[in-house]
Biotite code that builds the C-alpha atoms (Angstrom):
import biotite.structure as struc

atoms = struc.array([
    struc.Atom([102.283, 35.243, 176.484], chain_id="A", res_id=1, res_name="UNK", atom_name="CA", element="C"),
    struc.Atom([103.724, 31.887, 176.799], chain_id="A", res_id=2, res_name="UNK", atom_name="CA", element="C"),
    struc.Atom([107.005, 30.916, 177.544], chain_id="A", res_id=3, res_name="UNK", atom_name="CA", element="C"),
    struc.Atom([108.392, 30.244, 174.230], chain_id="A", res_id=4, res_name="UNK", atom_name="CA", element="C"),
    struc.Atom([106.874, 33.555, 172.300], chain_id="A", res_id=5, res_name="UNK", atom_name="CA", element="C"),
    struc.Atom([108.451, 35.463, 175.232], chain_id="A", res_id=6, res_name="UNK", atom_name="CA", element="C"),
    struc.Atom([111.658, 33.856, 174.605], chain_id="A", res_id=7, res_name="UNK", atom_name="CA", element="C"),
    struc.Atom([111.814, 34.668, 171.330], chain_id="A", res_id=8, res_name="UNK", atom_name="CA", element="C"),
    struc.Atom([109.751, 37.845, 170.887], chain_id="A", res_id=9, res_name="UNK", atom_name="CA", element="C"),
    struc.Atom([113.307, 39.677, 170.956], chain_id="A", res_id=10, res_name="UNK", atom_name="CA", element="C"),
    struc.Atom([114.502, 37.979, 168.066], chain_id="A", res_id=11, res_name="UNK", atom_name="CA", element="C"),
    struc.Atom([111.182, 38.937, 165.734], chain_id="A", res_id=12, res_name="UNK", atom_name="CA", element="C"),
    struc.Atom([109.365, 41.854, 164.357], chain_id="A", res_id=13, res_name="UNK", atom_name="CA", element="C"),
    struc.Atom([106.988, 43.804, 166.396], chain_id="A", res_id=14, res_name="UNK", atom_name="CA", element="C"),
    struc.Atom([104.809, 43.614, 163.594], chain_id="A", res_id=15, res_name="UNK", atom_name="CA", element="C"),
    struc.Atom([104.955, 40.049, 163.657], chain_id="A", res_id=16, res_name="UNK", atom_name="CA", element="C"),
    struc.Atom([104.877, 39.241, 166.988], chain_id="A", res_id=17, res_name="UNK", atom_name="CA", element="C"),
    struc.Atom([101.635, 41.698, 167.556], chain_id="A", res_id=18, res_name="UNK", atom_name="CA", element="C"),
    struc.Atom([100.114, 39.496, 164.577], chain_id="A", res_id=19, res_name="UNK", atom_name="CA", element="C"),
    struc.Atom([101.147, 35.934, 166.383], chain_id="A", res_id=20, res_name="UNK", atom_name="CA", element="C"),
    struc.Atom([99.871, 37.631, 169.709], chain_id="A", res_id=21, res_name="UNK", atom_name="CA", element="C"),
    struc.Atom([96.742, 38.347, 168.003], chain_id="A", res_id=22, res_name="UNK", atom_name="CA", element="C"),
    struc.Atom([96.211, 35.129, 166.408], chain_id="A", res_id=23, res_name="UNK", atom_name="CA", element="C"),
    struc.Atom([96.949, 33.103, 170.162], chain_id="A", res_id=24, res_name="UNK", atom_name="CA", element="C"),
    struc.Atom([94.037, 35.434, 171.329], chain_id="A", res_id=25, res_name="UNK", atom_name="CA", element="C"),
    struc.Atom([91.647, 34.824, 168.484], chain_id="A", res_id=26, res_name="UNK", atom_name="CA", element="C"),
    struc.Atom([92.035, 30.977, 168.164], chain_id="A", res_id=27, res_name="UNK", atom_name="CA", element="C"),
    struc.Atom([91.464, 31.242, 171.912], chain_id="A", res_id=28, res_name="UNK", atom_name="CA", element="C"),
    struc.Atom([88.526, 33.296, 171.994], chain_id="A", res_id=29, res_name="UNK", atom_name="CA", element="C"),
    struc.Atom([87.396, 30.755, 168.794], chain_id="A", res_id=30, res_name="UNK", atom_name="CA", element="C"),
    struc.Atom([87.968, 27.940, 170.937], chain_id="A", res_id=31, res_name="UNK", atom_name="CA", element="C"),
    struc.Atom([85.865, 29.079, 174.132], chain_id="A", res_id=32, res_name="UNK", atom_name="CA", element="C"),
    struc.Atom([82.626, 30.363, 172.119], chain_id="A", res_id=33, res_name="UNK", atom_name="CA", element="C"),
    struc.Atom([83.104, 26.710, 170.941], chain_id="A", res_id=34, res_name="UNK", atom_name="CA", element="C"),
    struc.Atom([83.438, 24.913, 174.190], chain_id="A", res_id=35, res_name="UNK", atom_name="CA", element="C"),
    struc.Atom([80.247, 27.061, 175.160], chain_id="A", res_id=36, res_name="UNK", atom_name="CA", element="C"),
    struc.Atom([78.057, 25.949, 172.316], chain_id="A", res_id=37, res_name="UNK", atom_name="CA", element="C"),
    struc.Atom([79.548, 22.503, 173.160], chain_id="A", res_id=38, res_name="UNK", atom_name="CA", element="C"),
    struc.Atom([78.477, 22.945, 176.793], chain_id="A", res_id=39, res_name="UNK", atom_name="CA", element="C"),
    struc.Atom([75.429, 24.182, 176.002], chain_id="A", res_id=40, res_name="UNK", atom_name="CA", element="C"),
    struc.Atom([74.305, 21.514, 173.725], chain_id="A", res_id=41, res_name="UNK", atom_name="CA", element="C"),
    struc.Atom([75.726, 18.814, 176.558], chain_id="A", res_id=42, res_name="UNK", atom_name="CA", element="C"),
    struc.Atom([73.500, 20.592, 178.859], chain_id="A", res_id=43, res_name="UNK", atom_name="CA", element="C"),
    struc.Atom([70.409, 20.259, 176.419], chain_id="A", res_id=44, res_name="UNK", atom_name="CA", element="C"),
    struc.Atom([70.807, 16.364, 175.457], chain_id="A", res_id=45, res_name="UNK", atom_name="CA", element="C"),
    struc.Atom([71.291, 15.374, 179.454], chain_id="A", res_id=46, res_name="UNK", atom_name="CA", element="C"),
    struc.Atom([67.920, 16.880, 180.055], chain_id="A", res_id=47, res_name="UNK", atom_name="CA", element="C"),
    struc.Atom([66.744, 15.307, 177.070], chain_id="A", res_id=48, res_name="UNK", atom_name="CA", element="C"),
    struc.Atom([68.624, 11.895, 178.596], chain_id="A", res_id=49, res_name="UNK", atom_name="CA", element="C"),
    struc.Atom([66.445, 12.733, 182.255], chain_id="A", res_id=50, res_name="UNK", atom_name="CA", element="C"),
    struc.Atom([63.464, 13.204, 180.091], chain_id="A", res_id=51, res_name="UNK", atom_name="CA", element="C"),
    struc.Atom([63.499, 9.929, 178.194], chain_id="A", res_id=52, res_name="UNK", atom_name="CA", element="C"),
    struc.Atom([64.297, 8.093, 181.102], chain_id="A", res_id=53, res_name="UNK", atom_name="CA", element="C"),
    struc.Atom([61.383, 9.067, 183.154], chain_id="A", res_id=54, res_name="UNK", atom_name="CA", element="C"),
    struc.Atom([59.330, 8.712, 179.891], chain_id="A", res_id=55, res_name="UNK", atom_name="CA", element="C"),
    struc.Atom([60.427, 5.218, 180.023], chain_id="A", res_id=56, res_name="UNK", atom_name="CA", element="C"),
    struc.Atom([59.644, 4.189, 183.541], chain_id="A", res_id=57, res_name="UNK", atom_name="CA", element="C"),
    struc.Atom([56.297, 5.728, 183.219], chain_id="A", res_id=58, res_name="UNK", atom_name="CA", element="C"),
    struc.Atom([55.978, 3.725, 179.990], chain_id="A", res_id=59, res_name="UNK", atom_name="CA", element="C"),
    struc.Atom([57.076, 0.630, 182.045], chain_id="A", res_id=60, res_name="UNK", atom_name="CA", element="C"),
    struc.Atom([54.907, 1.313, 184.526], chain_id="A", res_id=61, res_name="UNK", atom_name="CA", element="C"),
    struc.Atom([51.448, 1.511, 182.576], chain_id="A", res_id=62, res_name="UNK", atom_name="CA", element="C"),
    struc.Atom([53.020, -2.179, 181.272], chain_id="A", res_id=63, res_name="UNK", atom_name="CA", element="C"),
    struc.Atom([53.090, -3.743, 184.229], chain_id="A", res_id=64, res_name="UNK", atom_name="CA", element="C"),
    struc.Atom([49.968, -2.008, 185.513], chain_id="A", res_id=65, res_name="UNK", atom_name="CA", element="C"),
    struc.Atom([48.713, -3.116, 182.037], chain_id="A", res_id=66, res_name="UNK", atom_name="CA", element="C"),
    struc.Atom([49.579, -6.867, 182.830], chain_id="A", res_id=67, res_name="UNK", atom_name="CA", element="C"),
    struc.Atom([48.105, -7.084, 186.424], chain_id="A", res_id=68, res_name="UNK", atom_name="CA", element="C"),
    struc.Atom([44.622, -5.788, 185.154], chain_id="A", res_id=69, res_name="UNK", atom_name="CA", element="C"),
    struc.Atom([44.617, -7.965, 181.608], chain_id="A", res_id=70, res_name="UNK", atom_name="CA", element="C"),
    struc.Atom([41.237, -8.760, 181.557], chain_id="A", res_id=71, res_name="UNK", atom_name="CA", element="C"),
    struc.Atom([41.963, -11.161, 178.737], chain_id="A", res_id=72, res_name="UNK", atom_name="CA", element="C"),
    struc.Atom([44.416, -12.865, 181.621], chain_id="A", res_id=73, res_name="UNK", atom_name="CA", element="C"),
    struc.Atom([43.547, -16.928, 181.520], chain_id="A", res_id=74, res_name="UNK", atom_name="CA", element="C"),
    struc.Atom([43.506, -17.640, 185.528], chain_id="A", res_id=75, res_name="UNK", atom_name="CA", element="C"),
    struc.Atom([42.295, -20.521, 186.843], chain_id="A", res_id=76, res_name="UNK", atom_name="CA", element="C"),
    struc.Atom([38.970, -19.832, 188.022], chain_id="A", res_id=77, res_name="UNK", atom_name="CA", element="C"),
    struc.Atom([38.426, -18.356, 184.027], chain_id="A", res_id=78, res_name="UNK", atom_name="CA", element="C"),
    struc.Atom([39.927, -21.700, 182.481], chain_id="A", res_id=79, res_name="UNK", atom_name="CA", element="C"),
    struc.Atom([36.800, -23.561, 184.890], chain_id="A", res_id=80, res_name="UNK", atom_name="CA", element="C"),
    struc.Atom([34.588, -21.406, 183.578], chain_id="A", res_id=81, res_name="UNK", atom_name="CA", element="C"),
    struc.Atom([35.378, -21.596, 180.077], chain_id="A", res_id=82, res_name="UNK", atom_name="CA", element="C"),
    struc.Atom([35.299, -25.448, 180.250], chain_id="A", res_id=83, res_name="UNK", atom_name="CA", element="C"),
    struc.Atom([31.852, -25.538, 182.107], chain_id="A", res_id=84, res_name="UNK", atom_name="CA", element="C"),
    struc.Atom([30.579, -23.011, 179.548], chain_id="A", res_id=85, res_name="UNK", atom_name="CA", element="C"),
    struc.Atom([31.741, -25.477, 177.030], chain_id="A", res_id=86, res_name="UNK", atom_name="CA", element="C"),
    struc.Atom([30.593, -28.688, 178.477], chain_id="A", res_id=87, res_name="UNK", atom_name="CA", element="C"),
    struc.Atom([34.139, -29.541, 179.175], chain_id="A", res_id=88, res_name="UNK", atom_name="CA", element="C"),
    struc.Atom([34.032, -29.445, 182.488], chain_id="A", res_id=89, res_name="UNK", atom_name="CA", element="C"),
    struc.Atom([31.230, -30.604, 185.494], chain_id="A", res_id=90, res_name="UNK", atom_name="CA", element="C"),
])
């Protein structure tokens, strides 16, 4: 019982003050199945978060894996090729 409802639990009912007593323990045992689901649901989307990030550097990773094996890459020796193929180039 806190402080105040102490304080004045003299001055009320007993009928009332079992009521307000009640209520206090309801709304309390409202609030903590609430900060459970809440918990719960925190715990859910950071694994979710983890996931997605590794999702992402994999995904990152096949890109640049992707970009050091482009066969369709124009280097250098392909460009002299290209232009020799075409006559462009002796």
């Amino acid at each position: 019982m806190s402080k105040k409802l102490a304080a004045l639990a003299s001055t009320i009912d007993q009928s009332t003050l079992a009521y307000v007593t009640e209520a206090i323990a309801a709304s309390k045992a409202e609030q903590t199945l609430i900060n459970e689901k809440l918990q719960t649901r925190l715990t859910r989307l950071q694994a979710e978060l983890e996931a997605l990030k590794v999702r992402v550097a994999d995904l990152e990773a096949q890109d640049h894996s992707a970009i050091k094996d482009d066969k369709y890459a124009l280097t250098k020796a392909k460009l002299v090729r290209l232009m020799k193929e075409n006559g462009w180039y002796d």
